[in-house]
N, C-alpha and C positions, 0 to 999 in steps of 0.2 A: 308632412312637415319636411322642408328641406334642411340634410344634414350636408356640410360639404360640399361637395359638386353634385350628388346624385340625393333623389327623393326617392325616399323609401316608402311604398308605397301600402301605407299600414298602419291602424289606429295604436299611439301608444296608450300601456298601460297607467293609469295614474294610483290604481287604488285596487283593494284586495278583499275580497269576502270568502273567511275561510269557515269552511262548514267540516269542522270534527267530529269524527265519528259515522258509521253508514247506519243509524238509527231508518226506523221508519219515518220518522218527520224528517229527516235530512231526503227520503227518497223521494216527501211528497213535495220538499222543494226543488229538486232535481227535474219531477216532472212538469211543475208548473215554471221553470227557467226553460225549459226544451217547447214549450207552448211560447210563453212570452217572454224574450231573452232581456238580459239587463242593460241599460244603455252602454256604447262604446267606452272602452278606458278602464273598464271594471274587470277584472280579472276574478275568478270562481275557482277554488279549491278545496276540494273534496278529501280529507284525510282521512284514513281508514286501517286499522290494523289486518284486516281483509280484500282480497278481491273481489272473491264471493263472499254475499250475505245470505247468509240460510235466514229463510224466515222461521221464527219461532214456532209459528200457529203449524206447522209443519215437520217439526221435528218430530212426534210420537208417533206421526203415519212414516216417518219413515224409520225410527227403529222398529215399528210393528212391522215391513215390509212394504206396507200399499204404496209408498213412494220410492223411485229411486234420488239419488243424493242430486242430480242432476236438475230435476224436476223442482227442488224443493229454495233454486236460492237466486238470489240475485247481478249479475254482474255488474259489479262497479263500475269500471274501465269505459262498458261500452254505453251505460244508462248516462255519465258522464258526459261522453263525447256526443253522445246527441244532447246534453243541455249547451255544450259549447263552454265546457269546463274541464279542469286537470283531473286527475286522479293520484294522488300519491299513496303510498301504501309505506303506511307509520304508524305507530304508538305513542300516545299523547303522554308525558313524563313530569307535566308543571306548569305554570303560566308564568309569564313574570307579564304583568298588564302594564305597566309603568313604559316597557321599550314597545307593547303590540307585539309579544313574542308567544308563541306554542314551543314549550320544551318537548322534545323528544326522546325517547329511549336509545341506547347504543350512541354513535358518534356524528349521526346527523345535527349538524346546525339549526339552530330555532327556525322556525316559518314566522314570516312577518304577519300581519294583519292590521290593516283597517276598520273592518269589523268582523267579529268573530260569531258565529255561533256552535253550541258544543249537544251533540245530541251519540254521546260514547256510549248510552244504560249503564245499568249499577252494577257493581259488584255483586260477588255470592256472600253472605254474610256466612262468613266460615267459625266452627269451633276450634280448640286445638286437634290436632291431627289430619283437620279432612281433608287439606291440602296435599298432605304426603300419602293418606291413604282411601280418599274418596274419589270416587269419578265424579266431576263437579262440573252442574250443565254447562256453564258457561263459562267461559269461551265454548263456545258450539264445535267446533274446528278441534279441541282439544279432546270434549268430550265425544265426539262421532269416531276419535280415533281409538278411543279405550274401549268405544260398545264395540268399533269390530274386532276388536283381540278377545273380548269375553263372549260375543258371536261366535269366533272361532276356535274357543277353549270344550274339549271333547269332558262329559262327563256333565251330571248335576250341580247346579249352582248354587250356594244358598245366598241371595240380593237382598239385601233391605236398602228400597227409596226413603231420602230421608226429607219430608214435605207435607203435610196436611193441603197443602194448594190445589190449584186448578194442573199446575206444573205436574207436582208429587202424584195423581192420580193418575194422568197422563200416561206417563213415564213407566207408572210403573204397569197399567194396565197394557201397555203398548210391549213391554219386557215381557210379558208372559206369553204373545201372541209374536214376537221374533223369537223366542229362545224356547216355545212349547212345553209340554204338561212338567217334562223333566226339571225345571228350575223350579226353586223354591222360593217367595218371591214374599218380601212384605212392606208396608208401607207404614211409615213411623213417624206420631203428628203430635202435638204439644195439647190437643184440643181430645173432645170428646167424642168429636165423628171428623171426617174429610171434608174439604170446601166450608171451613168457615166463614161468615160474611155473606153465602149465598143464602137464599133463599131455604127452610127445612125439606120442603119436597125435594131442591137440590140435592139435599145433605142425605138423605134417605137415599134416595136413586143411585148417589157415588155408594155407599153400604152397600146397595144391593150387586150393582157391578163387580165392585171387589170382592164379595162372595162368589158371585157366579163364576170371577177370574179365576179362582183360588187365591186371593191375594190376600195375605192374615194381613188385619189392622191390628196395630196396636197401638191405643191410642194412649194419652195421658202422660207422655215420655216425651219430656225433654234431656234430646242427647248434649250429653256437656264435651264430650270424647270422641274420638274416634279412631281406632286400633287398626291393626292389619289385618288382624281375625275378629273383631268386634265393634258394637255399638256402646259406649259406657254411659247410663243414664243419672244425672244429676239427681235420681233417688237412689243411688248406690247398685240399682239392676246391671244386668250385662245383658246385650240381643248377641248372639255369636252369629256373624255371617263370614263370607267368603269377598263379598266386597259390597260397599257402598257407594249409592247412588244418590249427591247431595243434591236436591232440589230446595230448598229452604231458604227461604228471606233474599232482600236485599238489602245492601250497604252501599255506601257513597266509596267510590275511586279515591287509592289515598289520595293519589296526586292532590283533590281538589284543596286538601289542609294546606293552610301554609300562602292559598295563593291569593286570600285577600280580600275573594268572593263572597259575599253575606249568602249565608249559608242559613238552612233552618235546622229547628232543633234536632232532628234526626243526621243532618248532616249533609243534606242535599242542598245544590242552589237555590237560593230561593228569587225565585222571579214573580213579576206582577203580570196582571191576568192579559199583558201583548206580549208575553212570554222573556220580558229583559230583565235584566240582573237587576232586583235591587240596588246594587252597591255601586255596578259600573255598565252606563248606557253606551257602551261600546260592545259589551255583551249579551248575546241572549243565550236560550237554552229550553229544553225539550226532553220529553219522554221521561223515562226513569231516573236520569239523570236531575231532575229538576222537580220542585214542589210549587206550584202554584198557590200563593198565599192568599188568594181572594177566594179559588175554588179548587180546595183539595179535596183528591180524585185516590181510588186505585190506583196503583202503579200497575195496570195492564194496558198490553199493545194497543188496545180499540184507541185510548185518548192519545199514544200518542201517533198514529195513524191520521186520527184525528186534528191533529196538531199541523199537519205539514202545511195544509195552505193557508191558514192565518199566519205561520210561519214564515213561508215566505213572501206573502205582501206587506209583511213588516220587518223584514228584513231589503224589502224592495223600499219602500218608504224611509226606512233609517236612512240608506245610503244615497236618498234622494233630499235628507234633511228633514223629512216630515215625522209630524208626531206618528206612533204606531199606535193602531185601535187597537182598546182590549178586546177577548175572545172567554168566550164561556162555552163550555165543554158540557155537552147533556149530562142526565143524570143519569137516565136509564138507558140499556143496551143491551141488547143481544146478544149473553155469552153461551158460545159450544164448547165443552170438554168433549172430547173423545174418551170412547172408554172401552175400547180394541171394536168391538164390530159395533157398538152404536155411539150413540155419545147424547150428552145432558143438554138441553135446549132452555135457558133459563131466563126469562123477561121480568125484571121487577120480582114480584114473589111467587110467580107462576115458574115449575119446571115437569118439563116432558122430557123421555129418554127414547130414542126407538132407531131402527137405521135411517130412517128419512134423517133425521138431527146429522149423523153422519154423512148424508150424499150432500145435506146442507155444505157441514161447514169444509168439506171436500173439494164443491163447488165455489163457495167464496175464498178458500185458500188458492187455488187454480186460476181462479181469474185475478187475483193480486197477485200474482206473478206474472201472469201474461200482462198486465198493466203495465209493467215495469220493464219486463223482457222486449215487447213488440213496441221499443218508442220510435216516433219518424226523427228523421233528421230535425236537429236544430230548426226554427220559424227564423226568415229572416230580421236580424233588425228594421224598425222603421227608421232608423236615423241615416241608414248606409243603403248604397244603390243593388239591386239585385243581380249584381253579375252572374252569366254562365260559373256554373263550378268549373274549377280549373280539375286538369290529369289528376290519378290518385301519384305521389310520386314518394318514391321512398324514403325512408331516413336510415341510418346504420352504415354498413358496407352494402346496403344495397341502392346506395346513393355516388358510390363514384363510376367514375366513368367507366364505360362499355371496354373489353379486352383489344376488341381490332383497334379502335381509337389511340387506346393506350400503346399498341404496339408500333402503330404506323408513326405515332409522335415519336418515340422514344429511336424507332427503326432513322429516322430523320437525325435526329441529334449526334454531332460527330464526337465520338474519344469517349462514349460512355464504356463502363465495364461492362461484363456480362451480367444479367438477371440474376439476383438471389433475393432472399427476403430480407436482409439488410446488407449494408456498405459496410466494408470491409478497411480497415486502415490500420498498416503494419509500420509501429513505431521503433526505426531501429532501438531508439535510446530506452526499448522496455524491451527486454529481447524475451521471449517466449510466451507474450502478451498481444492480443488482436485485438481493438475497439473496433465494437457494433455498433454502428449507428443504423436506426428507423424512425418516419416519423408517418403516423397516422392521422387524419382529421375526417367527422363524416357530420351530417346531420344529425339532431336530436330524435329518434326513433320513436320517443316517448316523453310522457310529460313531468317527468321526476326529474329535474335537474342532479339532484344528489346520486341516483342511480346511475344516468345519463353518466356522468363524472365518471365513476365505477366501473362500466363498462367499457367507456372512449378509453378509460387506463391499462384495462385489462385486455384488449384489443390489439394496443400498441403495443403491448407487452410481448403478444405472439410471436412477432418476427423476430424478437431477440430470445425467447427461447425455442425457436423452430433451430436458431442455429448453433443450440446447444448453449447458450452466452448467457453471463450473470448479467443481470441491469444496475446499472450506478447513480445516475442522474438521468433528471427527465427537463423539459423545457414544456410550456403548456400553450397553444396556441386556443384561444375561446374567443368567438363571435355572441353577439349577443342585441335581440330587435330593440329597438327605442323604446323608453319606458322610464318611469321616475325615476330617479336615482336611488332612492330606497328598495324599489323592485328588481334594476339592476345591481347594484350592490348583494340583495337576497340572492338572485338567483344565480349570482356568478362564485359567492362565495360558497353555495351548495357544489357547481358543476367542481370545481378544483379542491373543493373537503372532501367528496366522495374518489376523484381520480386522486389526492395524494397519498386516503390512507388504502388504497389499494398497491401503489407504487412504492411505496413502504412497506408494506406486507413481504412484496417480492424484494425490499433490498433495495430499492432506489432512492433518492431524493429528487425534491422538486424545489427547482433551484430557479426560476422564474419565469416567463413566458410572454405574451402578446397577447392584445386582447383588440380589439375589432366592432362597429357593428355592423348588424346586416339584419336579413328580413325574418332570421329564422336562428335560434340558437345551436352553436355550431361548438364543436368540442376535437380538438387534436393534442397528440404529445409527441414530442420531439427525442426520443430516447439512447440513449449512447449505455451500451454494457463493455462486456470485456470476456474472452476465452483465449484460453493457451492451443485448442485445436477446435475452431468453427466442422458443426455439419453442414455440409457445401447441399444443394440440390444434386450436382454432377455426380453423386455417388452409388444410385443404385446400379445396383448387379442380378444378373439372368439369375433364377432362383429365390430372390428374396420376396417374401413375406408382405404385404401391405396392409400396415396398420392403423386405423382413425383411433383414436383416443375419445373421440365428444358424438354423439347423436346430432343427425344434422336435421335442419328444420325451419334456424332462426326467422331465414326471409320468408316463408310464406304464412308462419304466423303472426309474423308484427305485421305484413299486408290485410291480413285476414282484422286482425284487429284492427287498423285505420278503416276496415270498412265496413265496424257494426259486427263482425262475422266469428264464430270459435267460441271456446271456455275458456274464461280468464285462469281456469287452471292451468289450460295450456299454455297460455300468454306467461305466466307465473312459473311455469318449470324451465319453458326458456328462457326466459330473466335469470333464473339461478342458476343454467350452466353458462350464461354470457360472464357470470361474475366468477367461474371455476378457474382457478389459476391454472396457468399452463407447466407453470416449473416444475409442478413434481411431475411431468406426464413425460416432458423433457429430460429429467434426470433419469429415470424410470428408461425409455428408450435411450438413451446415452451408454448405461449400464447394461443392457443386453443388444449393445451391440450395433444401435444403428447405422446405416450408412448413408443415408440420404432423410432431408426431411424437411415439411414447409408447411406454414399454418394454412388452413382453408377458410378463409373468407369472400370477398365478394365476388370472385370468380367460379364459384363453387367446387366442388369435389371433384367434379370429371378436368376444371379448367386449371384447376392446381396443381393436380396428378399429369396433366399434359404438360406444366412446366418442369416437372422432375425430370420426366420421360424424354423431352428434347435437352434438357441440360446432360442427361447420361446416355443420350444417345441409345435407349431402350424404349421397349415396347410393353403393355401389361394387360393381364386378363382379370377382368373384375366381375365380382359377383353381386348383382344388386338387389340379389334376397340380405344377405348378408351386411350393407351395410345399416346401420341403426339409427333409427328416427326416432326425433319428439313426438311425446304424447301430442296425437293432432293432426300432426303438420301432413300426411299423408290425405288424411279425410278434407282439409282445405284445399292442397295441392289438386286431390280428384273432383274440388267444387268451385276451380277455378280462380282460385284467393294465389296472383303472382308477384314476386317482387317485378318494379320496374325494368332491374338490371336483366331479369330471365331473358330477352327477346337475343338482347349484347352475349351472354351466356351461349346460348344455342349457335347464334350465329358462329363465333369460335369454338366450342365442342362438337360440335355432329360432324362436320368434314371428318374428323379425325376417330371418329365412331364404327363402331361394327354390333352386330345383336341385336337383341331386342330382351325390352322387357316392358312393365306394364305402362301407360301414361303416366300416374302419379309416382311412379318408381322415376323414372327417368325426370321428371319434372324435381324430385327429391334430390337426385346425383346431381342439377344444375343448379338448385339453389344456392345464393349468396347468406353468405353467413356472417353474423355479426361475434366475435370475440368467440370463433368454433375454435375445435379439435385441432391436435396436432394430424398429422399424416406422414406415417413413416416407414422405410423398406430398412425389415429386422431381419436376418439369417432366419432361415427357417426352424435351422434346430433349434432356435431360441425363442421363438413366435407364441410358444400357448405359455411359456413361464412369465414372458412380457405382458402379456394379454390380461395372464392372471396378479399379476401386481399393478397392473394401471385399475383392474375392477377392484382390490383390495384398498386402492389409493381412494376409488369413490368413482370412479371415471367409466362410463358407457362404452367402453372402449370393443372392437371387434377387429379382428382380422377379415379384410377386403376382397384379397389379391392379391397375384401374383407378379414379378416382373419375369417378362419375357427379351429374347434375343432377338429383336426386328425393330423394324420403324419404331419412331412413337406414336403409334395407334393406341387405341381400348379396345378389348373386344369383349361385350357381355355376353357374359356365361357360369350357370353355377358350378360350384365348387365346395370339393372337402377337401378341407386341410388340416388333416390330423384331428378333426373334431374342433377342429377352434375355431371359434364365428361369433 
């Protein structure tokens, strides 16, 4: 479509299908959108309060040990990006249906929609107490981080799981075989044996297991309570344990009251049997989350597994205008409990227990991951021509230009100042007062506009606290590709709601900006602070100390991630130090003493540290054990995962080089960084007190290096410095 003078050469979005929630049926539409993609104009977003989805069918093999945490879960981000869809990583907080909005938790702005489908699962049906005093399965993420504290607590345990379920015996059979004969371990059900609703032979074989485990039942107890020290039963009993393990029931999301949904009597949506809202066919919905009122089922994973590709052919069909077919879900299935070394095999009203039952369901949990895990690239549309793939090319700060380029421009330019990380302007008529001005703009790294926001703010931020400088105002420069007005509108007010309340945080306002389009959403901030004494670059001295504040890493895991590659874990911790404010790391060095300092971003470590070194006219010797890396970013770095900018990097640091160290170390020192660390030369007698209040503040921080009296060279080699690294 031609806009202006120049055509952009790019299908606009017109419309939006937001799939809530990383359910199983949202993956199995995920995987049938990466097979057959949805026509041009449609945009696909994936909202998830997780990166990784642990599957459930998997969680007891790995607190019994046979699984590691890795093996057992799914990556959003990258199962995404081969459907040729976003990923946002949220918490769904309300609907308001009337605007097409998803309300969110904390201070992100609603997500629009066209059509919506919601597949979040159900809540834990909690008693009073279990919240404050139970380990409650789910959220997964929550509960995996309370088994390894009671993993790692020395002594006998006394656990009671609280569940009759398929869950409940799981769990607790899987606890006796990670925490061994020493715990004392029981399982506590409302019924008069385990697995009600299955099959008797079921119900006998979970008895026998739980014997064999040592796991006392106690059946007939319904817990009303739940204490710090106990189980209190609604017939006035007490179970004394040491902690509890709630596997029990589900309940509907509050959120869903209130939002207008025809809901059924237990409290769930109720949809008709093509899975859409009764109440509003702009709606559908899935899994636990939902009751199918022509054919209700269990609320177990099998149906909604089952669910995902009627799912999304009529989620494909709504947004094509077509009626959606209904779907009838079997009756009968093949359920495996685990039950530590075998597990129950139950078909209709036949059940077997024996290890084969476990190599079974071992074997079909393993390969629904590798389903998920091993997707190909996105299938071309049929409606668009198959060009060559273009370069991979970055976004963040490993998206501006190369260092020589920038120097030889700048070297050209007559009456500029000298280099520092921001402009300097001394106003006689404020006497003992400096305004800082910087302004940063890169590509969108990732596909979270609101995050994107956050980071682009926090980025720009750097330069004004490298130079020790408070921020006051900002200006907002945003690009943004062709797209409805409603989608532009959505996603511009995300990128500047996420970058003001970060500029806010630190102290500044955002007092209005420029906006743009282009072919790729694009985010800058024009920032002006203010200091009575700037830390210049020209100030290090022979003897001082070199200090990073942040782990570096960012470029080669957002690389790695544009290409299918890493754990969105990793992806996920660099996101949170992108959003780590600098000012206190900034005050922090100020107070012991710096004398030189400048953020590291897209020139990397080694190309940063060489601006210091020719501004002071010093040399330095750096140790690259010692500097501190992302969860990741080493193992991508040695598997070849580089930002764009590495080539521009190398070419400007290695002249200026000496030593050696390993490939991925040195590939580490060159990385471009998006919104990293400060870097700064402290007096050395002050170096492990500084060191130790940036790690106290929260901050990765390590002493580097040394400056020396020569050239500005680097020369690699390790180093003790008084024990601080």
């Amino acid at each position: 479509m031609q806009r202006g003078s120049a055509a952009l050469a790019m299908v606009e979005i017109e419309r939006e299908l937001l799939l809530v929630g990383g359910g199983h049926a949202h993956l199995g539409v995920l995987r049938h959108l990466a097979r057959r993609p949805l026509p041009a104009g449609l945009r696909v977003t994936l909202v998830a309060r997780e990166a990784e989805a642990l599957y459930s069918g998997m969680l007891p093999g790995l607190v019994a040990g046979r699984f590691a945490a890795k093996d057992c879960v799914v990556h959003l981000p990258r199962l995404t990006r081969a459907a040729g869809a976003r990923f946002l990583r949220a918490e769904v907080a309300g609907l308001d249906l009337a605007a097409g909005h998803v309300l969110c938790t904390g201070n992100r702005p609603p997500l629009r929609f066209d059509l919506l489908s919601l597949n979040t699962g159900a809540a834990p049906a909690l008693v009073p107490g279990a919240a404050e005093h139970a380990l409650v399965l789910r959220p997964f993420d929550r509960f995996l981080a309370g088994w390894r504290a009671l993993r790692d607590t020395n002594g006998a345990l006394r656990l009671l799981v609280v569940g009759e379920g398929a869950a409940g015996v799981e769990v607790a059979l899987a606890l006796r075989q990670g925490l061994g004969a020493a715990a004392r371990i029981g399982l506590v059900g409302r019924g008069d044996a385990p697995l009600p609703g299955m099959a008797q032979a079921a119900r006998d074989a979970a008895r026998a297991a739980l014997a064999a485990g040592d796991v006392a039942w106690h059946g007939a107890a319904t817990v009303a309570q739940v204490r710090a020290d106990s189980l209190m039963l609604a017939d006035g009993r007490s179970l004394p344990c040491d902690r509890a393990i709630w596997a029990a029931g589900a309940a509907p999301p509050a959120w869903l009251h209130g939002t207008g949904l025809a809901l059924c009597p237990a409290g769930f949506i109720a949809v008709d049997a093509t899975l859409r809202s009764l109440s509003h066919p702009r709606v559908f919905a899935a899994g636990d989350l939902a009751t199918v009122a022509a054919h209700p089922r269990p609320r177990a994973g099998v149906f909604a597994v089952r669910q995902g590709a009627p799912l999304a052919e009529n989620l494909r069909r709504a947004l094509a205008g077509e009626a959606p077919r209904p779907f009838t879900p079997q009756r009968r299935y093949l359920a495996l409990v685990s039950t530590g070394s075998q597990a129950i095999a139950t078909w209709g009203g036949a059940a077997r227990m024996g290890r084969w039952a476990l190599r079974l369901k071992d074997r079909i949990d393993r390969r629904w991951i590798r389903m998920h895990a091993e997707m190909p690239p996105m299938a071309p549309r049929l409606d668009q021509p198959t060009d060559p793939p273009a370069p991979m090319r970055c976004g963040g700060c490993g998206a501006k230009l190369a260092a020589p380029v920038l120097s030889r421009v700048l070297a050209a330019l007559p009456g500029l100042p000298p280099p520092d990380d921001a402009a300097l302007l001394h106003l006689p008529e404020v006497p003992g007062r400096t305004l800082v001005q910087t302004v940063d703009m890169f590509r969108a790294p990732i596909d979270d506009p609101f995050l994107f926001g956050r980071i682009a703010a926090n980025h720009a931020l750097g330069d004004i606290a490298a130079m020790g400088a408070e921020p006051r105002v900002a200006l907002a420069i945003a690009a943004l590709p062709p797209a409805a007005e409603a989608v532009q509108e959505s996603d511009l007010l995300a990128m500047l709601r996420g970058g003001q309340l970060v500029l806010e945080a630190a102290g500044a306002r955002l007092v209005g900006g420029h906006t743009a389009e282009a072919t790729e959403a694009m985010l800058g901030f024009a920032v002006t602070g203010e200091v009575a004494q700037p830390i210049l670059r020209a100030g290090l001295r022979p003897g001082d100390v070199l200090v990073l504040t942040k782990p570096l890493g960012t470029g080669a895991l957002l690389a790695a991630a544009m290409q299918g590659a890493g754990r969105a874990a990793w992806v996920e911790g660099a996101l949170a130090g992108m959003q780590q404010s600098p000012f206190p790391a900034s005050r922090i060095l100020r107070a012991h003493g710096a004398t030189a300092c400048a953020d590291v971003t897209g020139f990397g470590l080694l190309g940063h540290l060489l601006e210091l070194l020719r501004a002071s006219a010093a040399g330095a010797v750096l140790d690259p054990d010692a500097v501190p890396a992302l969860a990741g970013a080493e193992a991508m770095l040695a598997a070849g995962h580089r930002s764009t900018l590495d080539p521009g990097n190398r070419a400007a640091a290695l002249p200026f080089l000496s030593g050696d160290t390993a490939p991925a170390r040195l590939s580490l020192l060159l990385d471009p960084q998006t919104a990293g660390g400060l870097l700064a030369g402290v007096p050395a007698s002050r170096c492990a007190d500084c060191v130790a209040a940036l790690r106290a503040e929260g901050y990765g921080a390590a002493a580097i290096g040394k400056v020396e009296d020569h050239a500005p060279t680097i020369r690699l080699q390790p180093l003790r410095m008084n024990g601080v690294s």
